[in-house]
C-alpha positions in Angstrom: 0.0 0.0 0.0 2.5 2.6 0.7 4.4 1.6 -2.4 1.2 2.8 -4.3 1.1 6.1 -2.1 4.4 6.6 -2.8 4.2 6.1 -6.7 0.7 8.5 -6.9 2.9 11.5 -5.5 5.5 11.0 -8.1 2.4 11.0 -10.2 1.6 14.2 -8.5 5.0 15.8 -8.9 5.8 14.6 -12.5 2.1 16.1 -13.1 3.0 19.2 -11.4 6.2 19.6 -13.7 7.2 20.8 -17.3 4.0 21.4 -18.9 1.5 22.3 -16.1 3.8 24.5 -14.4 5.1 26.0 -17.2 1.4 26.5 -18.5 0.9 27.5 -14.9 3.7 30.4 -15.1 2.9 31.6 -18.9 -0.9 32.1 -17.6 0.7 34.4 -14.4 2.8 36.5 -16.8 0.4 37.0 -19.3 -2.2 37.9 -16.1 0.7 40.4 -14.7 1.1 42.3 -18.4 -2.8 42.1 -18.8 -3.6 44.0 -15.4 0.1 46.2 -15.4 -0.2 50.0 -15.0 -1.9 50.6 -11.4 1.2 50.0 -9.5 1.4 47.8 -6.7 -2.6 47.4 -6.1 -1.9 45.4 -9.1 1.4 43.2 -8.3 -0.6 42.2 -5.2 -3.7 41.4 -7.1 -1.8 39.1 -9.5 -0.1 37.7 -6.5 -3.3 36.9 -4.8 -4.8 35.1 -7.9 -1.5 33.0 -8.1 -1.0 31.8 -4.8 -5.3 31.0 -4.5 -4.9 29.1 -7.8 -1.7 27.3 -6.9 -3.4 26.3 -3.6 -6.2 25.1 -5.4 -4.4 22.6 -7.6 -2.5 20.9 -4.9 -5.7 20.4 -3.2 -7.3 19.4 -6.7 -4.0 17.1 -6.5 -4.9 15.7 -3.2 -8.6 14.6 -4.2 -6.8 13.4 -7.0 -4.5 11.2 -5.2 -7.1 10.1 -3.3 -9.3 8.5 -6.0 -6.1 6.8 -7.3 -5.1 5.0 -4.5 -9.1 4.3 -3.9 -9.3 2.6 -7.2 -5.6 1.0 -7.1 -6.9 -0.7 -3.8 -10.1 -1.7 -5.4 -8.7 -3.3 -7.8 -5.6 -5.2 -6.2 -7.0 -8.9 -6.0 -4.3 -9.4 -2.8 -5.5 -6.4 -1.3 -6.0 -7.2 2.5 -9.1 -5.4 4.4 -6.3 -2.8 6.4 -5.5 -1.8 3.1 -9.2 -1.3 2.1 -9.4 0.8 5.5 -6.3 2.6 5.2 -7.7 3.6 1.5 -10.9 5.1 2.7 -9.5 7.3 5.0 -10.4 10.7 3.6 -8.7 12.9 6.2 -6.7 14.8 3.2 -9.3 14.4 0.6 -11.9 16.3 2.3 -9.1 18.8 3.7 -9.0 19.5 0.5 -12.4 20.0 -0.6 -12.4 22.4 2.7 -9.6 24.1 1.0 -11.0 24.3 -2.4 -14.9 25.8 -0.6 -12.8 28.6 1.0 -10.4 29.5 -1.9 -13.2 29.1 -5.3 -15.3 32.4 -3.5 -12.0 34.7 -3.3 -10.8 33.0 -7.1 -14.0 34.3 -8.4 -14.1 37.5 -7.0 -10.2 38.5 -7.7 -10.9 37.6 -11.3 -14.3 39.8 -10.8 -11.5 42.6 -10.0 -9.1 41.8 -12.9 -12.3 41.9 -15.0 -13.5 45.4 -13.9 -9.6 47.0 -13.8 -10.1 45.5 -17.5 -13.2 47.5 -18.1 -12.3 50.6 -16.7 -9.1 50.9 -19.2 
């Protein structure tokens, strides 16, 4: 079991690398030039959207991890009932989803912002 935990966070990381974060980083830059020209208000704006959004995939990650080792337990013929328990522990899964409820309101209003310091130019 903790071979399979073990192999969905290097999932997790490889998922988290190259393309995704670079994806990650050209959508922050492109937010930072979209939004320039009201001095710092703005810097921290585009700050605050970055670090909600990152937050918000590494929970996504976690519920994602979650499922995984859910399913890879489900479907391991030899798997023994602690394993089956140990698997539906969902401490960090719905940690997560707490995460995710608080951070999707301040997400949709900081875009709300970006969208009306769009408008106003």
């Amino acid at each position: 079991m903790h071979t399979q935990l073990a192999m969905n966070e290097a999932r997790t990381a490889e998922r988290d690398n190259d393309t995704l974060w670079n994806e990650f980083q050209s959508a922050m830059s492109v937010l930072r030039t979209r939004i320039h020209g009201n001095g710092a208000s703005d810097l921290v704006l585009a700050e605050l959207i970055e670090d909600d959004l990152r937050q918000a995939r590494i929970a996504l990650h976690r519920i994602h991890d979650f499922l995984d080792d859910a399913v890879a337990v489900v479907g391991e013929p030899e798997a023994s009932p602690a394993d089956l328990v140990d698997a539906a522990d969902t401490t960090r899964a719905l940690e997560a989803c707490e995460e995710l409820e608080s951070l999707m309101p301040a997400i949709r209003r900081r875009l709300g912002q970006v969208a009306l310091r769009l408008v106003r130019r």
